[in-house]
DOVO-973329 format. One record per residue: x, y, z of N, C-alpha, C in turn. Coordinates in pm, 1 decimal. Example, Ala and Ser with C-alpha at 12.3 -4.5 7.8 and 13.67 -1.06 7.14 Angstrom:
BEGIN
[site [1319.0, -569.0, 780.0], [1230.0, -450.0, 780.0], [1320.0, -330.0, 780.0]]
[site [1285.0, -225.0, 708.0], [1367.0, -106.0, 714.0], [1290.0, 3.0, 787.0]]
end
This chain:
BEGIN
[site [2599.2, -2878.4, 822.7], [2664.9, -2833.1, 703.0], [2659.0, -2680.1, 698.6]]
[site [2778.7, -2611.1, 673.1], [2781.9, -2430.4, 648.9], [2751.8, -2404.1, 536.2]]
[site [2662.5, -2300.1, 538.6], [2624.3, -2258.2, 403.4], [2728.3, -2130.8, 395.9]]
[site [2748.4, -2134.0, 231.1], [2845.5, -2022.0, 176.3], [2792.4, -1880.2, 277.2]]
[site [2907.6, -1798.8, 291.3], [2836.3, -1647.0, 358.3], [2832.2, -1546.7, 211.0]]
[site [2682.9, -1486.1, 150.8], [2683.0, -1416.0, 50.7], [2820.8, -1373.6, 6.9]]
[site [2825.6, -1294.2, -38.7], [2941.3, -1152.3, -106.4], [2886.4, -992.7, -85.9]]
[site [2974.1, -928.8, -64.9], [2906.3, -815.8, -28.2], [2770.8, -766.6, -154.9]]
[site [2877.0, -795.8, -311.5], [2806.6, -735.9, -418.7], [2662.0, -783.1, -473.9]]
[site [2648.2, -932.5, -376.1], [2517.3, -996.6, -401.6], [2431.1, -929.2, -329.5]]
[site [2448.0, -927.1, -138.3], [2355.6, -832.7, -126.5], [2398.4, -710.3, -137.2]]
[site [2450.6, -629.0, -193.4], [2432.5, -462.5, -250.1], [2308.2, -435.7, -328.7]]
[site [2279.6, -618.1, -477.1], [2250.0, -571.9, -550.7], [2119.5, -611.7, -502.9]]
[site [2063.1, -670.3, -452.4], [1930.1, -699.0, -320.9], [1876.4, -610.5, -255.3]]
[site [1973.7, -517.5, -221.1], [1936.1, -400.1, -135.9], [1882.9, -245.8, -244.3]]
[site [1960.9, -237.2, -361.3], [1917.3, -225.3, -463.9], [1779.5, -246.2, -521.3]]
[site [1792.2, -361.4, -561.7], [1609.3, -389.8, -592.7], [1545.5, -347.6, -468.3]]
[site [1559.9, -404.3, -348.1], [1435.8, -324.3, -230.0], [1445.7, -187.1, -248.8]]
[site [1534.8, -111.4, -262.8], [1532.6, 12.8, -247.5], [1425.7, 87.0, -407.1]]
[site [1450.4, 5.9, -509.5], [1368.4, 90.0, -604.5], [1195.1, 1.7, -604.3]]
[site [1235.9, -105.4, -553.8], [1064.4, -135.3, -539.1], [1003.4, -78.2, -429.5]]
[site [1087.4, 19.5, -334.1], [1000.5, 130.4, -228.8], [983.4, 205.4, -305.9]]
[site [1065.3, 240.9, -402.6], [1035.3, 383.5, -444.0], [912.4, 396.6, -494.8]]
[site [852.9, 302.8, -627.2], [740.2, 249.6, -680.0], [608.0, 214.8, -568.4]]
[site [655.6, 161.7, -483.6], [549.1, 154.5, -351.4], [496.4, 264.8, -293.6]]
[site [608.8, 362.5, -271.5], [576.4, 514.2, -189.4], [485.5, 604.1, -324.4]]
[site [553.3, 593.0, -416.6], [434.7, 660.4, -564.1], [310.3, 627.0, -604.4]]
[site [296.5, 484.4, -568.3], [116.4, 413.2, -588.6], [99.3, 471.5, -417.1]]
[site [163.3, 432.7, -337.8], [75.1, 484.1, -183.3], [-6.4, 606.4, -165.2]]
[site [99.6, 698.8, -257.1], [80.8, 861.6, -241.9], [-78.1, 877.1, -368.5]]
[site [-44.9, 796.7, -442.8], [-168.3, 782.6, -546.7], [-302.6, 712.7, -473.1]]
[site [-260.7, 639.4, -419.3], [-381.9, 578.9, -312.1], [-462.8, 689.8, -234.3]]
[site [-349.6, 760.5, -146.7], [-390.3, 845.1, -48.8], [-442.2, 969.6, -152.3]]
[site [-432.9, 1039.9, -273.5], [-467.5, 1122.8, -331.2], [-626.7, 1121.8, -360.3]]
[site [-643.0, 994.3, -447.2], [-757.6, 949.7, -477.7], [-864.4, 915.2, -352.5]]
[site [-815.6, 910.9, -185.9], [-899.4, 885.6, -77.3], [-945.9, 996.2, -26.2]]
[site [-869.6, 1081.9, -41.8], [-906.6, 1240.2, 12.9], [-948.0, 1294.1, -41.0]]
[site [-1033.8, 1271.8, -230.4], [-1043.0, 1327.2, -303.3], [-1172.9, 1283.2, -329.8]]
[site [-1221.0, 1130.1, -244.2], [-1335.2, 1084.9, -228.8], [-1432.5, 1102.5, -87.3]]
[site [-1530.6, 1177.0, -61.2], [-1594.2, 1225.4, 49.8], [-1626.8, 1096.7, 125.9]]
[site [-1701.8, 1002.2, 49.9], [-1729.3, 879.7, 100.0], [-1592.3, 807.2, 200.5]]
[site [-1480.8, 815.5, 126.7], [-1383.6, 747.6, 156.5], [-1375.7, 867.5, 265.6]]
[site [-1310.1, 959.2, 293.2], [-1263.9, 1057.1, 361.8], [-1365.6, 1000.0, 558.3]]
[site [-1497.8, 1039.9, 516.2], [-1544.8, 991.2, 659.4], [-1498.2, 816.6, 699.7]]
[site [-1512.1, 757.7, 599.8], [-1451.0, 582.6, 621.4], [-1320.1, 591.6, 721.6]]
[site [-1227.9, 713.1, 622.2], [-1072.0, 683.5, 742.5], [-1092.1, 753.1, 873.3]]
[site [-1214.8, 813.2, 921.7], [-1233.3, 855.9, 1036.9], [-1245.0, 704.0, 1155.7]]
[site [-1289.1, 614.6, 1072.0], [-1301.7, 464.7, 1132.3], [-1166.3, 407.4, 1254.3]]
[site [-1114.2, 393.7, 1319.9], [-985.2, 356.5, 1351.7], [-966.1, 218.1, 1289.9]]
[site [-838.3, 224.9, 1225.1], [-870.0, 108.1, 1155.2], [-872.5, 88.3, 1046.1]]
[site [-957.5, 183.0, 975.8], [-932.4, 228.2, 812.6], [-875.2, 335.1, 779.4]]
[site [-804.7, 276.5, 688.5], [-692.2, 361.3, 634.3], [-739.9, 394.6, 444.4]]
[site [-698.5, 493.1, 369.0], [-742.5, 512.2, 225.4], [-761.3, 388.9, 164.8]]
[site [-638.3, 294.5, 214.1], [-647.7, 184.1, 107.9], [-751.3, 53.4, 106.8]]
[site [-803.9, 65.3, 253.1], [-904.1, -28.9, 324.8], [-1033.0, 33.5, 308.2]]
[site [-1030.7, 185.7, 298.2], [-1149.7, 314.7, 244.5], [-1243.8, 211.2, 154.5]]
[site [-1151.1, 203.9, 45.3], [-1259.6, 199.1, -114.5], [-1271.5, 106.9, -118.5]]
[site [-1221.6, -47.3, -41.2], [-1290.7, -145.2, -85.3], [-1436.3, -119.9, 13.6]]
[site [-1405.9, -82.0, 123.5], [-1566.9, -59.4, 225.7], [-1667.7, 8.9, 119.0]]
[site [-1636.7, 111.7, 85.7], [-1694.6, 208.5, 10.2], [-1783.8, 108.1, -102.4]]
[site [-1715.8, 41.0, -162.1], [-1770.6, 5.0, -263.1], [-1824.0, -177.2, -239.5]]
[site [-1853.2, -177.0, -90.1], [-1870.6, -338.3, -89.9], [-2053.7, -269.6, -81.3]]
[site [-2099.1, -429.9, -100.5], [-2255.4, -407.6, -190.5], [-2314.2, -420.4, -33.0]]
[site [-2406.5, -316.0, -17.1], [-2482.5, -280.2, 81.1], [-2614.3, -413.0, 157.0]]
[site [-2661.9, -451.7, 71.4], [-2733.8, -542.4, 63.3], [-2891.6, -483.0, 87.9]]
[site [-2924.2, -353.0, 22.1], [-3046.6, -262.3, 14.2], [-3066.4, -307.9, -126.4]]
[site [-3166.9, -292.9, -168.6], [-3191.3, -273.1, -353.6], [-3107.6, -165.3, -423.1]]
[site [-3102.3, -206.5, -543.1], [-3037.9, -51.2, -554.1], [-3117.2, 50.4, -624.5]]
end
C-alpha cells in the first residue's frame, strides 16, 4: 500500500519547528558551556577525553563516597 507523499507546506512547517528548537538548544548549550568554564572543578573534569561541560557537573557533583 502507498502512503500519501507529504506537501511541501507540511514539511516547511517541520523544518520550522527544528529550526527554532536549535535555536533554544544552541542558547541553553552556550549557558551550559558558560557556567563550566566558570567552574574550576568542572574546567580540569573537561580536560578528561570524554567529558565535555555538560557530563563536567554531573561528575563534579556525584557523591565521593569519603565522609563528608
Amino acid at each position: 500500500m502507498r502512503r500519501p507523499v507529504p506537501s511541501r507546506p507540511v514539511v516547511d512547517d517541520c523544518l520550522a519547528v527544528i529550526d527554532a528548537i536549535q535555536l533554544l538548544i544552541d542558547s541553553l548549550d552556550e549557558r551550559v558551556h558558560e557556567h563550566a568554564t566558570a567552574d574550576p572543578p568542572i574546567k580540569v573534569l573537561t580536560r578528561v577525553p570524554g567529558v565535555g561541560p555538560f557530563t563536567g557537573r554531573p561528575l563534579r557533583d556525584a557523591p565521593t563516597g569519603a565522609p563528608a
